[in-house]
NUVOVEX-117367 format. One record per atom (N, C-alpha, C): residue number from 1; residue in one letter; atom name; x, z, y. Coordinates in steps of 0.1 Angstrom, whole numbers, plus 5000, padded with zeros to 4 digits. Atoms other than C-alpha are relative to their C-alpha. Example, Ala and Ser with C-alpha at 12.3 -4.5 7.8 and 13.67 -1.06 7.14 Angstrom:
BEGIN
REC    n  res  atom    px    pz    py
REC    1    A     N  5009  5000  4988
REC    1    A    CA  5123  5078  4955
REC    1    A     C  5009  5000  5012
REC    2    S     N  4991  5000  4989
REC    2    S    CA  5137  5071  4989
REC    2    S     C  4992  5008  5011
END
This chain:
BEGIN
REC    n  res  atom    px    pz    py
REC    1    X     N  4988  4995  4994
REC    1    X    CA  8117  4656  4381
REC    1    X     C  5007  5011  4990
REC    2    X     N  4994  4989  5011
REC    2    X    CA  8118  4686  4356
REC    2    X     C  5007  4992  4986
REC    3    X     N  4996  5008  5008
REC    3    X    CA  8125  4660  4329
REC    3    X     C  5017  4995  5001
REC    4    X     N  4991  5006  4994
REC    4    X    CA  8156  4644  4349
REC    4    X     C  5007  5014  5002
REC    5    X     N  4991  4990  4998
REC    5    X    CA  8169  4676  4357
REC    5    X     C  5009  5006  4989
REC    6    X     N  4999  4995  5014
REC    6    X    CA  8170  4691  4321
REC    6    X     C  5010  4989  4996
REC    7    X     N  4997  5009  5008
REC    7    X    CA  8183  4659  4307
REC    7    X     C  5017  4993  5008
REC    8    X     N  4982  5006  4994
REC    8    X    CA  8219  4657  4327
REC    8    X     C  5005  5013  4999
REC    9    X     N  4990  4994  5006
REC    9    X    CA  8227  4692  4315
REC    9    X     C  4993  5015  5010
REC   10    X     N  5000  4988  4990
REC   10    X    CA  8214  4717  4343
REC   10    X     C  4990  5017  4993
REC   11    X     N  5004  4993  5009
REC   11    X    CA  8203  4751  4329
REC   11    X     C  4978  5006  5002
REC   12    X     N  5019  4998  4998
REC   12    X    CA  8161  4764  4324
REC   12    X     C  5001  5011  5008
REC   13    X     N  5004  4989  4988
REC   13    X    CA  8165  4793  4351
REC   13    X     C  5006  4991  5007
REC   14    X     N  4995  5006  4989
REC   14    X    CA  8182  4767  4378
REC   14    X     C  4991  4987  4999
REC   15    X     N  5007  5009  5000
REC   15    X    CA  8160  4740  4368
REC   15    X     C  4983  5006  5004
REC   16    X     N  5013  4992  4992
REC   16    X    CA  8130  4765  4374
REC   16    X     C  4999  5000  5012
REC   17    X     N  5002  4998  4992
REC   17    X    CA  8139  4767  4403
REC   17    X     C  5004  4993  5013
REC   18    X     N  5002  5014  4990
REC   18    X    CA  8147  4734  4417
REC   18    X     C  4985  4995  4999
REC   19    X     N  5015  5006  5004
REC   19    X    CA  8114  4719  4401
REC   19    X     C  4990  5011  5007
REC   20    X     N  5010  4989  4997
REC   20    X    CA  8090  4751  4411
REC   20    X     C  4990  5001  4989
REC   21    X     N  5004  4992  5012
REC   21    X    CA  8080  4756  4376
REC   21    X     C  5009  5010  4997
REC   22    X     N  4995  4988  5002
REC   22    X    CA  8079  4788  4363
REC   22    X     C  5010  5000  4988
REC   23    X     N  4990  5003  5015
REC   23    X    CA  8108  4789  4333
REC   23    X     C  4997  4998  4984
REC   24    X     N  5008  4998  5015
REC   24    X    CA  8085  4798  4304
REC   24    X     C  4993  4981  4998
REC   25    X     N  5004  5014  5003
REC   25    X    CA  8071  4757  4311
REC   25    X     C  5011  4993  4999
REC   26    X     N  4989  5008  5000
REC   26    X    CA  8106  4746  4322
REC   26    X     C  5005  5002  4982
REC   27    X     N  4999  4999  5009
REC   27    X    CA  8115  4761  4288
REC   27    X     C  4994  4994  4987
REC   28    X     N  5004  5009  5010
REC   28    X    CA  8087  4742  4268
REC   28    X     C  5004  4986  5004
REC   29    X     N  4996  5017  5001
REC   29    X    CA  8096  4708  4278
REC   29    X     C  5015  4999  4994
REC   30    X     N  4992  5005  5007
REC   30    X    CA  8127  4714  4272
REC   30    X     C  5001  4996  4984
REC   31    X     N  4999  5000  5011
REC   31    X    CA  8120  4723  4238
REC   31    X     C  4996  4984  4990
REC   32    X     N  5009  5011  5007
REC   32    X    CA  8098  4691  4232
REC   32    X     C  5010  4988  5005
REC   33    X     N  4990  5011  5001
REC   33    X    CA  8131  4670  4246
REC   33    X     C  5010  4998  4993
REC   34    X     N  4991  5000  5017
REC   34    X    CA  8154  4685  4220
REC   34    X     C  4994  4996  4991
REC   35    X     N  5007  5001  5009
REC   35    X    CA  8131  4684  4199
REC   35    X     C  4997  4980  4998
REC   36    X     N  5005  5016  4998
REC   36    X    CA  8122  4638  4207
REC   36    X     C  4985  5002  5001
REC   37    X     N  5017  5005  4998
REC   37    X    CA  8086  4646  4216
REC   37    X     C  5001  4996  5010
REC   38    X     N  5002  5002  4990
REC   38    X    CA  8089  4629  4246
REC   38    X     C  4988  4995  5009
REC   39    X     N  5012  5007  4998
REC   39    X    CA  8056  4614  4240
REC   39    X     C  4988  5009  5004
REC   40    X     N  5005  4987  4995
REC   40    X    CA  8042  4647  4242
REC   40    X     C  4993  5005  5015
REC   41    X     N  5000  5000  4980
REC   41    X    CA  8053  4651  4281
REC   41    X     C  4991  4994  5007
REC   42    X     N  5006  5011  4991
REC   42    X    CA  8032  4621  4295
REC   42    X     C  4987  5002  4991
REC   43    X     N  5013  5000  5001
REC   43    X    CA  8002  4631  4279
REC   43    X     C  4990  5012  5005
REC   44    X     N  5004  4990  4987
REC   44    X    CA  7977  4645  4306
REC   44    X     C  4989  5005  4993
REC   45    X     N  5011  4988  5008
REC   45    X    CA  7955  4674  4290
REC   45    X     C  4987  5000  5009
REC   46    X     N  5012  4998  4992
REC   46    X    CA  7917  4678  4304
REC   46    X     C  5003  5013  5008
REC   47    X     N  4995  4985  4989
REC   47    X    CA  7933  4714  4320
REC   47    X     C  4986  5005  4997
REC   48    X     N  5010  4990  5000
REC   48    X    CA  7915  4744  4318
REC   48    X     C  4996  4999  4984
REC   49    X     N  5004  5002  5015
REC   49    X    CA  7895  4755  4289
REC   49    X     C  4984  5004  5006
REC   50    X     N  5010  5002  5001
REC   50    X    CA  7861  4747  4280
REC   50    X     C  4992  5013  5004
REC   51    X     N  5014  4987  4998
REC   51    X    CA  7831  4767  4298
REC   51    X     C  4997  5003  4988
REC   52    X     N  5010  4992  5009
REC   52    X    CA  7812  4793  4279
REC   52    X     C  4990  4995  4998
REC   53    X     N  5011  5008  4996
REC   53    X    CA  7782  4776  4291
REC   53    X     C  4998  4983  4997
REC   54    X     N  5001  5012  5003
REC   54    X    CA  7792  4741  4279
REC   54    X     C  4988  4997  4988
REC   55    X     N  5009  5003  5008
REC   55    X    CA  7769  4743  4249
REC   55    X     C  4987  5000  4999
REC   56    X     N  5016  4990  4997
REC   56    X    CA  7737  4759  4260
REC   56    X     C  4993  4990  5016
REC   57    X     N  5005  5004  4984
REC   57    X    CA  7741  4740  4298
REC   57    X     C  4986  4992  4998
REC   58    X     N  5010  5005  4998
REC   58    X    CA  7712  4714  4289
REC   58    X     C  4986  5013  5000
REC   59    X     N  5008  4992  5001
REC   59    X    CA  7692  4745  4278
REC   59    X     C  4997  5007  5013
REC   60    X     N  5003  4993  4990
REC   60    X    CA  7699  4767  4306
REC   60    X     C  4994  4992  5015
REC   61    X     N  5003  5007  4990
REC   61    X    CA  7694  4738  4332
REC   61    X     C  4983  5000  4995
REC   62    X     N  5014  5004  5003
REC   62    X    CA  7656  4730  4314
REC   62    X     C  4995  5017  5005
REC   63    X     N  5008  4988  4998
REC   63    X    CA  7653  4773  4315
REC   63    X     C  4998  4999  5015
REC   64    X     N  4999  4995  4988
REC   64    X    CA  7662  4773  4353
REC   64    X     C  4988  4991  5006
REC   65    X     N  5009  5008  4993
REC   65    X    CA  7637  4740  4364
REC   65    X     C  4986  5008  4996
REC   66    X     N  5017  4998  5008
REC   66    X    CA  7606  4756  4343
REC   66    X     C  4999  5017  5004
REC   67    X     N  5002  4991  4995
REC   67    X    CA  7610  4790  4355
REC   67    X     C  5009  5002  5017
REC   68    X     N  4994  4998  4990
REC   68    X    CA  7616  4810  4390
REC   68    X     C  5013  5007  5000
REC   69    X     N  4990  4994  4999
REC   69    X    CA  7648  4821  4396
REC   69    X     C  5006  5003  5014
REC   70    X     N  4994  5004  4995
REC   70    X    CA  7660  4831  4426
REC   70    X     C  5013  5010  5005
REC   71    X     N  4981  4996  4997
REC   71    X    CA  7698  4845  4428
REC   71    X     C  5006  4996  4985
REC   72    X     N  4994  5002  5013
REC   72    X    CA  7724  4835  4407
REC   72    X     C  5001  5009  4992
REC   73    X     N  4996  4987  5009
REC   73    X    CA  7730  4871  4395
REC   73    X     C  4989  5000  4987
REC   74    X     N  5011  5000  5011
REC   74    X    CA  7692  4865  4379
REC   74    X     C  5003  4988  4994
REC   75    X     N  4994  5017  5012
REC   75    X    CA  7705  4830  4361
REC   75    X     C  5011  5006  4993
REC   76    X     N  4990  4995  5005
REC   76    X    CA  7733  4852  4350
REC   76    X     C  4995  5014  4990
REC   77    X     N  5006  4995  5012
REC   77    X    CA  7714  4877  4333
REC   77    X     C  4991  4996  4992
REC   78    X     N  5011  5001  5014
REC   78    X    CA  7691  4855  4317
REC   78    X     C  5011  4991  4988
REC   79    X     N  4988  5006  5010
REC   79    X    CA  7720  4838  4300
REC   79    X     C  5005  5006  4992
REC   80    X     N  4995  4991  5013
REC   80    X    CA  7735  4869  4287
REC   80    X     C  4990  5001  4993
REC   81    X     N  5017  4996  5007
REC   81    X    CA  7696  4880  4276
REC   81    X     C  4998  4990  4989
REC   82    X     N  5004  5012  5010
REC   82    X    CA  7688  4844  4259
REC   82    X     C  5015  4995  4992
REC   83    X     N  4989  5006  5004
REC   83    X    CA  7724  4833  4249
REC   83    X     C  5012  5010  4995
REC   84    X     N  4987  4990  5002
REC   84    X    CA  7746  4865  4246
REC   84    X     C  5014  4995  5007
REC   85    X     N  4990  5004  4998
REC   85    X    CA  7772  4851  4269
REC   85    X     C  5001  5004  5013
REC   86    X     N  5000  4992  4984
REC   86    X    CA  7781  4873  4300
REC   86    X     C  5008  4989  5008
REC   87    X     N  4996  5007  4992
REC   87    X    CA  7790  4851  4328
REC   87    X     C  4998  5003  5014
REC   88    X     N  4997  4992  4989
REC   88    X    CA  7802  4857  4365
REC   88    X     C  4987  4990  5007
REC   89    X     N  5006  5005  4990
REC   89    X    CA  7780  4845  4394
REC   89    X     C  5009  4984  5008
REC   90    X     N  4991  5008  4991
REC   90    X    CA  7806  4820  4404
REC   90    X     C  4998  4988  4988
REC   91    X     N  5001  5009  5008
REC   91    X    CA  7804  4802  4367
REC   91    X     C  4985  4994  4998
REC   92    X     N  5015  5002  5001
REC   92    X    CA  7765  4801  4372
REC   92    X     C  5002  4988  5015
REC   93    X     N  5002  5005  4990
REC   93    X    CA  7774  4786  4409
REC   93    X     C  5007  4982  4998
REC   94    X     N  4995  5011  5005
REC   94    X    CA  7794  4757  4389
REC   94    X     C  4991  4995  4995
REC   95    X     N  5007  5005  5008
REC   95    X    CA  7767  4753  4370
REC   95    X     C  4988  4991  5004
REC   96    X     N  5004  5006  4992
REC   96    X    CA  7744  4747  4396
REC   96    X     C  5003  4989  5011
REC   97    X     N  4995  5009  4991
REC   97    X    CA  7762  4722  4415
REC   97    X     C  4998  4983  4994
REC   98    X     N  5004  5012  5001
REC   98    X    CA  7749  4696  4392
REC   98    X     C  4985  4998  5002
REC   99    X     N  5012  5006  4992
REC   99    X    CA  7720  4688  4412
REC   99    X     C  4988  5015  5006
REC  100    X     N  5012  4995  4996
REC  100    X    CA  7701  4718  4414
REC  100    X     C  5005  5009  5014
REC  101    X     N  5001  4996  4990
REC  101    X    CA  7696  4733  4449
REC  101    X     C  4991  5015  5001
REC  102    X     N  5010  4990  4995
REC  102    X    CA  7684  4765  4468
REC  102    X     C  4988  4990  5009
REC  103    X     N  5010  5003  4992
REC  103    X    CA  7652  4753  4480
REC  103    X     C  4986  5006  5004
REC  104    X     N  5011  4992  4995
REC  104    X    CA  7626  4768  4502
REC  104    X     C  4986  4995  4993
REC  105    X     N  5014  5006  5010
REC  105    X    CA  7592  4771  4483
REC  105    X     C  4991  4998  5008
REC  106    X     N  5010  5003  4997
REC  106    X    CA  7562  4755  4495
REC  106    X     C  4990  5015  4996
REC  107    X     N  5002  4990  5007
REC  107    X    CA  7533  4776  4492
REC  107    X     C  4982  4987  4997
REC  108    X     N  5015  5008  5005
REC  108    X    CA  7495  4760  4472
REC  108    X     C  4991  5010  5005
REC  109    X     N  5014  4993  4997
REC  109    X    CA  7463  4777  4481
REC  109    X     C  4996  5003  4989
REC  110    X     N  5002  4995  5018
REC  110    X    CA  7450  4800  4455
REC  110    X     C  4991  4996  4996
REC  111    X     N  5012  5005  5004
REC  111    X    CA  7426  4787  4430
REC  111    X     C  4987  5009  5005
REC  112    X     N  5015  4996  4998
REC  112    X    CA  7392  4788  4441
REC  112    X     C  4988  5003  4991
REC  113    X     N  5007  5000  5011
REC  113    X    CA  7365  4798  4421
REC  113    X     C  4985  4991  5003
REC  114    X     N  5006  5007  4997
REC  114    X    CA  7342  4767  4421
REC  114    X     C  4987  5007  4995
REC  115    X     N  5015  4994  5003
REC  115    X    CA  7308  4785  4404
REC  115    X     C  4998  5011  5017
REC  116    X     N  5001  4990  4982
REC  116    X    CA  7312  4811  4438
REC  116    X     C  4994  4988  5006
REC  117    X     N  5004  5015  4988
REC  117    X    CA  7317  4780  4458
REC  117    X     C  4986  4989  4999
REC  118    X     N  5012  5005  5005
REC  118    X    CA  7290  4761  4445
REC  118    X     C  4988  5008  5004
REC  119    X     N  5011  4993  4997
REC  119    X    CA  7264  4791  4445
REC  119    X     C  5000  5006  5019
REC  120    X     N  5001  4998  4990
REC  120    X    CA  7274  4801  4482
REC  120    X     C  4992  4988  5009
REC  121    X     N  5001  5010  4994
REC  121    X    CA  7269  4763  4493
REC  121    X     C  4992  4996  4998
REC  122    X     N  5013  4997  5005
REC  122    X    CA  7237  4762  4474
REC  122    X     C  4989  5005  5008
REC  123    X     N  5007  4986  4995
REC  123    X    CA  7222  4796  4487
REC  123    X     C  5004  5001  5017
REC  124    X     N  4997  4993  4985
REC  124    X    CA  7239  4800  4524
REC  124    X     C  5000  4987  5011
REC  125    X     N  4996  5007  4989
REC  125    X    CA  7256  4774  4540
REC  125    X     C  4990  4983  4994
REC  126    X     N  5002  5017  5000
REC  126    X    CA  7236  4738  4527
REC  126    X     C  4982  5004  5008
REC  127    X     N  5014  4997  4991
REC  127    X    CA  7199  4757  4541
REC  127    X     C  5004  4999  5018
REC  128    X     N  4991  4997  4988
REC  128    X    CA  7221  4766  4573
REC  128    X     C  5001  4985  5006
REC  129    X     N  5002  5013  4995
REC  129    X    CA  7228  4725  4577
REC  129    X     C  4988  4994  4998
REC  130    X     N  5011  5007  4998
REC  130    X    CA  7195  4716  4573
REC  130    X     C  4991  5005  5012
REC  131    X     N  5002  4994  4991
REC  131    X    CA  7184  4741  4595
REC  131    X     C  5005  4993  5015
REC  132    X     N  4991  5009  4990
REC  132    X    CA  7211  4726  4623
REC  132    X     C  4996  4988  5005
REC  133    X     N  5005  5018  4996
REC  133    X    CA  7198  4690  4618
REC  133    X     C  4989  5005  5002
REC  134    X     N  5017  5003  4996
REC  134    X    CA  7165  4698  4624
REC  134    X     C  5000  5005  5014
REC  135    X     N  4996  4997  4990
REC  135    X    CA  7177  4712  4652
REC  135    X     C  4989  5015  5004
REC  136    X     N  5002  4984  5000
REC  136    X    CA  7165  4752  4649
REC  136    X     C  5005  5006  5002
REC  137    X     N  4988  4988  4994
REC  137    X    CA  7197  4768  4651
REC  137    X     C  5014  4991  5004
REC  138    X     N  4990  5002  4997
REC  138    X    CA  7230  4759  4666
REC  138    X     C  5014  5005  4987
REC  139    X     N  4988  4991  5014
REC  139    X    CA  7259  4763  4633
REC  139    X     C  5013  4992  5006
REC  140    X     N  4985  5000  5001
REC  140    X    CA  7294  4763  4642
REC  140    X     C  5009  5005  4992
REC  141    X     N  4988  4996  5017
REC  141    X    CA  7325  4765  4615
REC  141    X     C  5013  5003  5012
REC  142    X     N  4989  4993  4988
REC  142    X    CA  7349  4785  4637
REC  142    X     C  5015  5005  4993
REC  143    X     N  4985  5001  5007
REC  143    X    CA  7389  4790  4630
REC  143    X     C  5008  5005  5012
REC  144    X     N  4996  4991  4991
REC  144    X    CA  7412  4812  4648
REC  144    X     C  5020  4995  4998
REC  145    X     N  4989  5000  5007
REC  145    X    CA  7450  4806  4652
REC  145    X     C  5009  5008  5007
REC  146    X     N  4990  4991  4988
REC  146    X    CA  7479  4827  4671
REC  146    X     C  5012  4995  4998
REC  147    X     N  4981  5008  4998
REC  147    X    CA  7513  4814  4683
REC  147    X     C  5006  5007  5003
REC  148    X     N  4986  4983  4996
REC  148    X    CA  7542  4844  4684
REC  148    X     C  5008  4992  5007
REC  149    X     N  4987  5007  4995
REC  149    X    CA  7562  4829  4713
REC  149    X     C  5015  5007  4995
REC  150    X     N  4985  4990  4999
REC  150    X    CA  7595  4832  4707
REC  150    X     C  5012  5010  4988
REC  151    X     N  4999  4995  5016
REC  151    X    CA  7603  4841  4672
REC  151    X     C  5006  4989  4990
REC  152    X     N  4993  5005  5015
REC  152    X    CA  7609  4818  4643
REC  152    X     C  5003  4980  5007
REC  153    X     N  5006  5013  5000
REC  153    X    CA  7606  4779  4663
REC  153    X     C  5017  4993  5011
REC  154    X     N  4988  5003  4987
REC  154    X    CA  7643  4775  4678
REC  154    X     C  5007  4987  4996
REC  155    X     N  4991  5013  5007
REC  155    X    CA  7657  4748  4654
REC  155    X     C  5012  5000  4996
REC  156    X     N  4983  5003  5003
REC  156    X    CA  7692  4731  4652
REC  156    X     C  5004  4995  5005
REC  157    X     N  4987  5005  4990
REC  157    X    CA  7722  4726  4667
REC  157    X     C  5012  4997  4993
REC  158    X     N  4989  5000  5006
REC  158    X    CA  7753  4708  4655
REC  158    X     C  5010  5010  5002
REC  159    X     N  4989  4992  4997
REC  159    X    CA  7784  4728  4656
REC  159    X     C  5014  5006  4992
REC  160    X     N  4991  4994  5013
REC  160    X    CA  7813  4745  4640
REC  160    X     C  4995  5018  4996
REC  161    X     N  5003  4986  5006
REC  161    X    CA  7798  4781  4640
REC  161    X     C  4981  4999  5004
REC  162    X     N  5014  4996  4996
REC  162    X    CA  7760  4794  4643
REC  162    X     C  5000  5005  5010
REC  163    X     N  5002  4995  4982
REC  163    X    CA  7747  4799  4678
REC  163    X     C  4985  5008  4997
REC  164    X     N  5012  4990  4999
REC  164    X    CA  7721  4825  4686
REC  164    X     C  4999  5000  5014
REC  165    X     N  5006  5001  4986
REC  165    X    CA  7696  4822  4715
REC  165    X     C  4992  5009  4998
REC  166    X     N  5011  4992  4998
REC  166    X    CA  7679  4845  4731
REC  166    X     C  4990  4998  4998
REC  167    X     N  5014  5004  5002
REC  167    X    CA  7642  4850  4722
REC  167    X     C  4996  5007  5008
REC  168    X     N  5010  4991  4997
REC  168    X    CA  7609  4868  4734
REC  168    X     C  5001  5009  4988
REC  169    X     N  5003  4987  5010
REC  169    X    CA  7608  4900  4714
REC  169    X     C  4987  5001  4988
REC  170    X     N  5012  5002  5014
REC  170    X    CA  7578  4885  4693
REC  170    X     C  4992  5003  5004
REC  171    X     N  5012  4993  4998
REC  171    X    CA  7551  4906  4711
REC  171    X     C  4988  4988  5010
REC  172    X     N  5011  5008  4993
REC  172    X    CA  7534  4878  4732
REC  172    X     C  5002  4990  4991
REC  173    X     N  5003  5012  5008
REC  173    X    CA  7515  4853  4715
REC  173    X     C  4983  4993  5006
REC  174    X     N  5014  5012  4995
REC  174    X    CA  7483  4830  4723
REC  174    X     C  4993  4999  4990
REC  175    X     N  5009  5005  5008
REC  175    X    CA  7455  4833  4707
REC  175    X     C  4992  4991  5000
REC  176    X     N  5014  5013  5000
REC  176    X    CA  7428  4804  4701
REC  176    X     C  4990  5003  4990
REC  177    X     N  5012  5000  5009
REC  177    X    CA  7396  4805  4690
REC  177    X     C  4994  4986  4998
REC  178    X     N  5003  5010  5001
REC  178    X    CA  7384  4770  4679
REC  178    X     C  4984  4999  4993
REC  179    X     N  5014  4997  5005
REC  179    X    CA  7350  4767  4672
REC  179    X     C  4993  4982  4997
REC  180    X     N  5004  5012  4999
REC  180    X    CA  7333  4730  4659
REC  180    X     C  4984  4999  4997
REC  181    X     N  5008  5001  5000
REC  181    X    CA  7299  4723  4662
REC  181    X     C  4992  4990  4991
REC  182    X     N  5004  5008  5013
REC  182    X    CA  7281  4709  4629
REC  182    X     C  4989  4985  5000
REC  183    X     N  5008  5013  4998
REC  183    X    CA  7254  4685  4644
REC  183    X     C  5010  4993  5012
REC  184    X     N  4992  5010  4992
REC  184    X    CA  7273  4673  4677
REC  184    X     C  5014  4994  5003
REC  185    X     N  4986  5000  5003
REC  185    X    CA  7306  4678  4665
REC  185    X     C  5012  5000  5009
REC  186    X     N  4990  4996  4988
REC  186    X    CA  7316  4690  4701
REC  186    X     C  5007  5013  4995
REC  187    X     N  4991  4993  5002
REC  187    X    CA  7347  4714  4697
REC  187    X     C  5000  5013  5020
REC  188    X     N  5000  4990  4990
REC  188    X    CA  7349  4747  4718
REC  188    X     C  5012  5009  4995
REC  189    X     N  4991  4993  5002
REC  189    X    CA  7376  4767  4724
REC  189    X     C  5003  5012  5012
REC  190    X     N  5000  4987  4991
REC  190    X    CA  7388  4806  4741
REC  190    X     C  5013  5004  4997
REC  191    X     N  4985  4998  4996
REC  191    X    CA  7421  4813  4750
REC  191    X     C  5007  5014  5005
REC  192    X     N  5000  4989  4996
REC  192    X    CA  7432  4848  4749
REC  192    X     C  5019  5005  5001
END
């Protein structure tokens, strides 16, 4: 439209302000219609200018999967630290949108130390099952667990906003004591 306007005579402040370009653009095209670059006009630019992070992104993507990170502000200072390139929390939040997610961590069980485990199973507990089978002593492997009514187990609900339900205040919970019995493999349990 800005093209058609310009090109039947009308001036670059009244043409600003039919089109709703600012004048300083209405002003370059014009120049590039005086001028016959009209081939100029119709060619659509990638817009914007190239991230900071365009060069480094495979690197910082490999830094962020192999180590913990967790806020963007910390992916944003290890960028300036490793890269020298200060960057906002918002250009880190672009950066992440190819694929990588906030995800809750699992948790592993800490290494054990098998020579312990070995010498305990040795020395304590394999006398203890022979003991059992022969039928001398009674050995149960006992396990304890507690259930906080009312606290963390409420779920999800579709919606347009977050809903909040009342809970128990956390202080009652159910204990169990589970107890299993090594030769008859009857299970006992006490409910407090």
């Amino acid at each position: 439209m800005c093209i058609v306007v310009l090109s039947i005579g009308v001036t670059i402040k009244e043409t600003a302000r039919i089109s709703g370009f600012c004048e300083k653009t209405v002003a370059s095209i014009k120049k590039k219609l005086d001028s016959n670059e009209l081939s100029v006009l119709f060619v659509i630019n990638g817009g914007g200018r190239k991230s900071p992070l365009a060069d480094f992104e495979s690197d910082i993507i490999e830094e962020i999967t192999s180590n913990a990170y967790y806020t963007k502000q910390q992916i944003a200072d290890m960028v300036f630290e490793k890269y020298g390139i200060k960057v906002t929390q918002q250009a880190i939040g672009k950066l992440l949108k190819k694929g990588i997610k906030l995800l809750k961590c699992g948790s592993l069980p800490a290494k054990a130390d098998p020579d312990k485990q070995r010498n305990f199973y040795e020395t304590v507990l394999h006398p203890l099952m022979k003991q059992a089978k022969d039928g001398v002593i009674e050995l149960l492997f006992v396990d304890a667990s507690h259930f906080v009514m009312g606290c963390d187990y409420l779920g999800s609900v579709y919606g347009f906003v977050r809903r909040f339900i009342r809970t128990g205040p956390g202080r009652k919970r159910y204990n169990v004591l589970g107890a299993l019995n090594f030769v008859t493999k009857k299970t006992y349990n006490n409910y407090k």
